[in-house]
N, C-alpha and C positions, 0 to 999 in steps of 0.2 A: 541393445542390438535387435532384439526383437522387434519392439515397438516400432525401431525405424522399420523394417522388415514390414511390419504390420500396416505403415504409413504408404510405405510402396507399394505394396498391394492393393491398399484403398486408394491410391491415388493411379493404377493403373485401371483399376475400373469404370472409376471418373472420366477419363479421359478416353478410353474407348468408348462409353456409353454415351458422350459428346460425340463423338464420330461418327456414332449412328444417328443420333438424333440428328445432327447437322446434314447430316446426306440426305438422312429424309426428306427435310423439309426443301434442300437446294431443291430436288426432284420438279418442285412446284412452284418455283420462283423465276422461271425465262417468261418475260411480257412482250419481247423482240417480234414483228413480222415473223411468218413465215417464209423458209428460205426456197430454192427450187424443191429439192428433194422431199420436203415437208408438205410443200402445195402440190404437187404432183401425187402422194399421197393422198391429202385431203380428196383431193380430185377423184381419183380414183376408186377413193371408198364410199364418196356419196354419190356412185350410180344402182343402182339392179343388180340382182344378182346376175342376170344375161347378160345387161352391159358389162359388168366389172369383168366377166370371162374375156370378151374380147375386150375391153380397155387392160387389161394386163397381157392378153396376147401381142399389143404394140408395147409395152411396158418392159418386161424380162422379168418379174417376178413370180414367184409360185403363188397364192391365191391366200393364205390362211390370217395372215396380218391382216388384210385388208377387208376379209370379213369380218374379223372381230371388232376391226375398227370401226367399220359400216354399223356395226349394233352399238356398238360405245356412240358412237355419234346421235343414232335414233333412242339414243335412253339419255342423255343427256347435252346434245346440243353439238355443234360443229363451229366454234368460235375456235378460235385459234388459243386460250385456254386447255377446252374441255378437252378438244385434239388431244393436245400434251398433255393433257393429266392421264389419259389413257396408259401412256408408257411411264410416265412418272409412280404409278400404282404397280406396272410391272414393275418397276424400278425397285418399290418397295417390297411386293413379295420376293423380290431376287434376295435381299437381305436377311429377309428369314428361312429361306429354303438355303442356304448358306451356312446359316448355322444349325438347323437342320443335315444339312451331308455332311458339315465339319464332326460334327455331334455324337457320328456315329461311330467316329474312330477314335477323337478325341475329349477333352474333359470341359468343361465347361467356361474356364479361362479362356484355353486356347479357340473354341466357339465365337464365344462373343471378340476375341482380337480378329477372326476371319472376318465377321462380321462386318467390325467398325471398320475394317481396311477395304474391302469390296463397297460400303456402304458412301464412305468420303472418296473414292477411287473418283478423279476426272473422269475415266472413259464412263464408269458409268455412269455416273451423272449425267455427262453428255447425252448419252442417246434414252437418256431415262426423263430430255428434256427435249426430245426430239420427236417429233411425228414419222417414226420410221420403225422397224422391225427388231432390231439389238437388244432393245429391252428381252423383250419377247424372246428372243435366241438364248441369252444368259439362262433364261428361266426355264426353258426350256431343257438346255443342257444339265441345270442342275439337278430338274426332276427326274430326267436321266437317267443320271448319276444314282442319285440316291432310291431309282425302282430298279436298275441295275445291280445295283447291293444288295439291298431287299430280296431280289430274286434269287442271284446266287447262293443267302446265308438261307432261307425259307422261299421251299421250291413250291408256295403257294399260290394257283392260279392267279388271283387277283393282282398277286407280284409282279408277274410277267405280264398280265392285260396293262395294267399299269406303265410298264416299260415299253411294251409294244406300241400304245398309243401315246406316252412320249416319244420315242421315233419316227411316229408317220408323221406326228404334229410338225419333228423339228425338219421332215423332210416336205412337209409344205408349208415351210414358214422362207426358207434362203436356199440357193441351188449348190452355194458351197459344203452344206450338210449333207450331198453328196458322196465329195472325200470324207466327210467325219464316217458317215454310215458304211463306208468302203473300209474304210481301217479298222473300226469296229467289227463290223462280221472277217474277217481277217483273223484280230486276234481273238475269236471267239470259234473258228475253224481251226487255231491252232491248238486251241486249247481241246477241241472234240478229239483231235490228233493223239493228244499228249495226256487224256486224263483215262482214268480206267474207272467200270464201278459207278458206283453212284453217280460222283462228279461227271462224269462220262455221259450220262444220261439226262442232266440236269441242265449242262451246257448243250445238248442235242436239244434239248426241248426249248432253251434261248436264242438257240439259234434261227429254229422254228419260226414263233413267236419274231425273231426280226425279219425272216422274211416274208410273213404275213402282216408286216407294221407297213413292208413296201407296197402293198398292194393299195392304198390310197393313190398313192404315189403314179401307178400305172394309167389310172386314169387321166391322169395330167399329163401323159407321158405327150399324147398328139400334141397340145400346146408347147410343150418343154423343146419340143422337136421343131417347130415353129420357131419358136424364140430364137431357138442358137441357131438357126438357119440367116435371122433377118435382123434380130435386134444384135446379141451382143455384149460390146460396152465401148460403141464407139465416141464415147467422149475421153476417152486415153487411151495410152498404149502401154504395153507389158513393162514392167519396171527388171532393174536389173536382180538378182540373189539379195545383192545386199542392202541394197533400195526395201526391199519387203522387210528386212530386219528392221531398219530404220525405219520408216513410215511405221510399223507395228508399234515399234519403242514411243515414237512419238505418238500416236493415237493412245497408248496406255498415260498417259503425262498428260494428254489432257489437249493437244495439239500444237501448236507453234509459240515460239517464246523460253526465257532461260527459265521456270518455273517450273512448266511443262516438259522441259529436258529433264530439269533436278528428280523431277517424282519420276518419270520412265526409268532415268538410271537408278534412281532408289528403289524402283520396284525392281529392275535387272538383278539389281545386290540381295537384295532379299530373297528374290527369287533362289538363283545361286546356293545362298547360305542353306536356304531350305531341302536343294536337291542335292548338295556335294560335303554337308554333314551329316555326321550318326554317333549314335550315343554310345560311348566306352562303358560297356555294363561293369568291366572288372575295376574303373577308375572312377564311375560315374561322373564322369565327365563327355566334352565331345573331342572328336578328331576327324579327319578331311577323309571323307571318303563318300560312295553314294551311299545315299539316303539308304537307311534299312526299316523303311516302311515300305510293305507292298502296294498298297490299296492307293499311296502319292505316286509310286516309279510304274503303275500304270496306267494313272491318270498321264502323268509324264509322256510316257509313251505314244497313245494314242494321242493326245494333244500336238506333239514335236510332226508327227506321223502327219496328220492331219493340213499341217501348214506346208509341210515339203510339198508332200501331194499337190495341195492347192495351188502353190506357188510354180511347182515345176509346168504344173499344166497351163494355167495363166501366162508363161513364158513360152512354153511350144506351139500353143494358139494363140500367142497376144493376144490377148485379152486383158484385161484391165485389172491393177490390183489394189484396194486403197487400205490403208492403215485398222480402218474398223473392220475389216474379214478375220482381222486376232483377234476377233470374239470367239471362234474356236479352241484359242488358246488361250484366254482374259482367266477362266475361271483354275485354272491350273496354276499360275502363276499367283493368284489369291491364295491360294491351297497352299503353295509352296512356301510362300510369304511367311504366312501365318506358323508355317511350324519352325520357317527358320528365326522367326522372331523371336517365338514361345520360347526358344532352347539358349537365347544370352540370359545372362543374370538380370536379377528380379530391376534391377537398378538402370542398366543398359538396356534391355526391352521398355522401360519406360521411357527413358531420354531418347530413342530409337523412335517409338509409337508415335510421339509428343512433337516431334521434329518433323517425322513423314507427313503428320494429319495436319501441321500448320502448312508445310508446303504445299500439299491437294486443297487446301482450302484458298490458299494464296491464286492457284494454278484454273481452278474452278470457278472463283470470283471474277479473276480476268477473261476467264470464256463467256461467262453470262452475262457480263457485263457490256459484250458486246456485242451490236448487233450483225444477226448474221448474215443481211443480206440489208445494199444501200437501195436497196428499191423503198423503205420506208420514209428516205427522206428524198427520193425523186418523188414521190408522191406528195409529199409537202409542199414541192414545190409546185407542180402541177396543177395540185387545188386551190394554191395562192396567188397563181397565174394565168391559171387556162381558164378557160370555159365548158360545161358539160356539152358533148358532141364531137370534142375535139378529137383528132384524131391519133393514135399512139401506137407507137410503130416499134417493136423487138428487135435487135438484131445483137446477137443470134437469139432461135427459139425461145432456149434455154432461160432466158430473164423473163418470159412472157409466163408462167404461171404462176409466181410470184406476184409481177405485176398486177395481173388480172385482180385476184383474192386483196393488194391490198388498195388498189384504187378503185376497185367498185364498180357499179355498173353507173352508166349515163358517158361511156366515152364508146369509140371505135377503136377496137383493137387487132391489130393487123402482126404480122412474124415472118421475119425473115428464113428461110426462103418459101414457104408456103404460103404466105399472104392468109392465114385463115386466126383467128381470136387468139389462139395459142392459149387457151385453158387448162392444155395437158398434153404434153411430149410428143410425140406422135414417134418410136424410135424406129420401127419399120424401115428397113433399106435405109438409114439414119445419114449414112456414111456418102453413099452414093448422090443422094438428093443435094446433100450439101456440097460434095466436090464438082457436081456438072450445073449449080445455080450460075446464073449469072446476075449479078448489081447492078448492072446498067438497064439490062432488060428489066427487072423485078423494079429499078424505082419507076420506069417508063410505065408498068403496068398498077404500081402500087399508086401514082400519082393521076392515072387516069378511072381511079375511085374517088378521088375527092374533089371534095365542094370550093367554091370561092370561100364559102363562110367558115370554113373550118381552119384552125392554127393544127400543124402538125410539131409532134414532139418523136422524137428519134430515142430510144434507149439504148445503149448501143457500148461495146468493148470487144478488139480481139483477142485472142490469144485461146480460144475453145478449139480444141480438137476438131479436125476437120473442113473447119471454115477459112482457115489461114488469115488474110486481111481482107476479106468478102467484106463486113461491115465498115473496114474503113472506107474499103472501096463504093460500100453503099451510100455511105456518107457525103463521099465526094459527090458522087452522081446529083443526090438531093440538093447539096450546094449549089451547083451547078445551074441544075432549074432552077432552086428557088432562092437565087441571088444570096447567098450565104445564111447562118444560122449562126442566133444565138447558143453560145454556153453557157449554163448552167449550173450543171453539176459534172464536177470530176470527179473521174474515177479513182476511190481509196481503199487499195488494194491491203493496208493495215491497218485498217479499223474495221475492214467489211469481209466477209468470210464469200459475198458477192459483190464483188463493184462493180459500178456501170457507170457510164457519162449519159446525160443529159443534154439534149441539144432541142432550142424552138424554132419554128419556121415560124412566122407573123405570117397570116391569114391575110394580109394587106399589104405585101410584099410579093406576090404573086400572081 
């Protein structure tokens, strides 16, 4: 009995320690193009620091991802690789500072299971393979976390500097760290409230210290103010309460597909088990009730807090809400996991672990595996076809930064409705520009730039927010003139996370 016992053991370390290993490495395994939100990045962060201020003033974003990427790019190259290894290295230290904040409550089993569960988790991998900012937020949050505790148990300056400039960082890295940082000084007013003595004093001086983390924050305030006057998030509109459940559930699984279901709901359940058990000291066993850890039921709190917030206000301003804003609440649900795992028998947390990490791998394999935007193979076709000069037309915007980064320079590149290269978003009055364009006018101006000599090629799909059927309607127009158009490429809305059609005018047809 033992021995089995003994075998279970070693066999549950094995197989967590695959789960880190295996996460890791996914981190640095997407060869795919870059997608809109990836190029628009890139874009972004290989200007000046003066430019980057105002290309993020059209953008919506707070500033601090983008400078670090700016320096990641200037110390090792801006291929669409090196990009991604940037967040893929967050990716990696998320894994250790992980078992780092698990560490400090728990023993070293239950550590490395946080670990391997956050480390194989879809979501993060996802954005751990993504040119975008999530990485960064997880890692963020956990340092957080863990100079939050720090600070609390040892009221030693260096604690709280520590935690302060984790704060200002996570509030210029995403504008949703807004709500996090709102429910935080919340429940850290309550606690000024409700403690006496020492603790009283300890939390007054944390408190401090966060509203001196805001003050980075202030100086951004002119731009921020700017942003939500003009930018926005007019590529959607508010989703309903239980929309945002669902869309979260699915972003933690990994995204679309029954795989990606299987691990969201398997994370829901463990989740659960972790916050609605607690240990029967007199039976040593468990029974259904909440959690009686502190240091989880207020990460719980704050996290739960956090999303309503977000959510309720993204619903009264419409505004946009997409599945990966549950990075606010990603790492809580890792927390939760982990202890509700830790607490089945030695035998059932193995067959448990063993089951979830084949599924996230199943669920992660099928995200990577494809790509995530079909401008990689409109481009194939274009250089198997076209000629350099030719001329390549967006509609909507939105495919144009993509496009750009993966076909190169030696073509003209024009975007619906602005007619300008479209190397990067332009979201400014986003909403407006695109509802008062008109198609007919824009091919009549867009066609009196071009040459006899040149073939025009159309990139084109509707169904974006705010354009309604502008593009097909643009389509039509260019038909029109220029006596029909080849297709090409259809648009494959299940293999491509961006589809687009393809459509050529012949140069000789005109």
């Amino acid at each position: 009995m033992i021995k089995k016992l003994d075998l279970q053991q070693d066999m549950f370390w094995v197989v967590a320690t695959m789960g880190i290993i295996f996460g890791a490495i996914f981190n640095f395994l997407p060869m795919t193009p870059l997608w809109l939100d990836e190029a628009q990045s890139a874009s972004i962060a290989g200007e000046s620091f003066s430019s980057l201020l105002d290309a993020l003033r059209h953008d919506g974003h707070p500033p601090l991802y983008y400078f670090l990427l700016g320096v990641w790019a200037d110390l090792f190259g801006s291929s669409d690789f090196a990009l991604r290894a940037f967040s893929g290295f967050l990716g990696c230290l998320v894994i250790v500072m992980t078992w780092v904040a698990f560490r400090m409550h728990m023993g070293r089993k239950e550590s490395l299971l946080a670990a391997s569960l956050i480390a194989s988790s879809p979501f993060s991998i996802r954005y751990a393979t993504e040119v975008r900012m999530y990485s960064l937020l997880i890692l963020l949050l956990l340092c957080l976390y863990i100079n939050f505790h720090r600070a609390t148990q040892n009221s030693r300056n260096k604690n709280k500097f520590l935690y302060a400039l984790s704060l200002a960082c996570l509030l210029l890295t995403h504008y949703w760290s807004l709500f996090f940082v709102s429910v935080l000084m919340l429940s850290l007013l309550i606690k000024v409230n409700r403690s006496t003595g020492r603790e009283n004093k300890d939390y007054k001086s944390l408190m401090f210290w966060s509203l001196g983390a805001c003050v980075p924050f202030i100086f951004w305030l002119p731009i921020f103010f700017e942003q939500m006057e003009h930018t926005g998030t007019p590529w959607a509109r508010a989703p309903r309460p239980t929309v945002v459940l669902a869309l979260t559930i699915e972003a933690f699984g990994g995204g679309k597909g029954s795989e990606a279901l299987l691990v969201g709901v398997g994370l829901s359940l463990l989740t659960a088990l972790g916050i609605f058990t607690r240990l029967n000291k007199t039976e040593s066993g468990l029974e259904v009730g909440l959690n009686e850890l502190f240091w989880l039921k207020r990460i719980c709190l704050i996290s739960i807090c956090t999303m309503l917030l977000g959510g309720t206000i993204s619903l009264l301003t419409d505004t946009a809400f997409q599945g990966r804003y549950g990075v606010f609440f990603f790492p809580f649900t890792i927390f939760a996991s982990a202890v509700g795992l830790s607490r089945l028998s030695p035998k059932a947390s193995l067959s448990v672990l063993t089951v979830f990490l084949l599924l996230c791998s199943v669920s992660v394999a099928r995200e990577l595996s494809r790509d995530r935007t079909q401008l990689g193979e409109i481009a194939d076709v274009v250089a198997s076809k076209g000629n350099l000069g030719d001329s390549i037309v967006f509609c909507p915007d939105q495919l144009a930064p993509a496009g750009n980064r993966i076909l190169g320079e030696g073509y003209e590149y024009f975007t619906y409705p602005s007619l300008d290269t479209g190397k990067r978003i332009d979201w400014y009055d986003y909403s407006e520009r695109n509802l008062n364009s008109s198609p007919s006018r824009l091919a009549e101006e867009f066609l009196d730039r071009q040459t006899s000599e040149e073939n025009i090629w159309l990139v084109w799909i509707d169904g974006f927010e705010t354009f309604e059927s502008k593009c097909s309607s643009f389509r039509s127009e260019l038909n029109r003139q220029l006596s029909g158009g080849e297709t090409l490429v259809n648009a494959d809305g299940d293999d491509y996370y961006n589809p687009a059609n393809l459509v050529r005018y012949d140069s000789n047809k005109r």
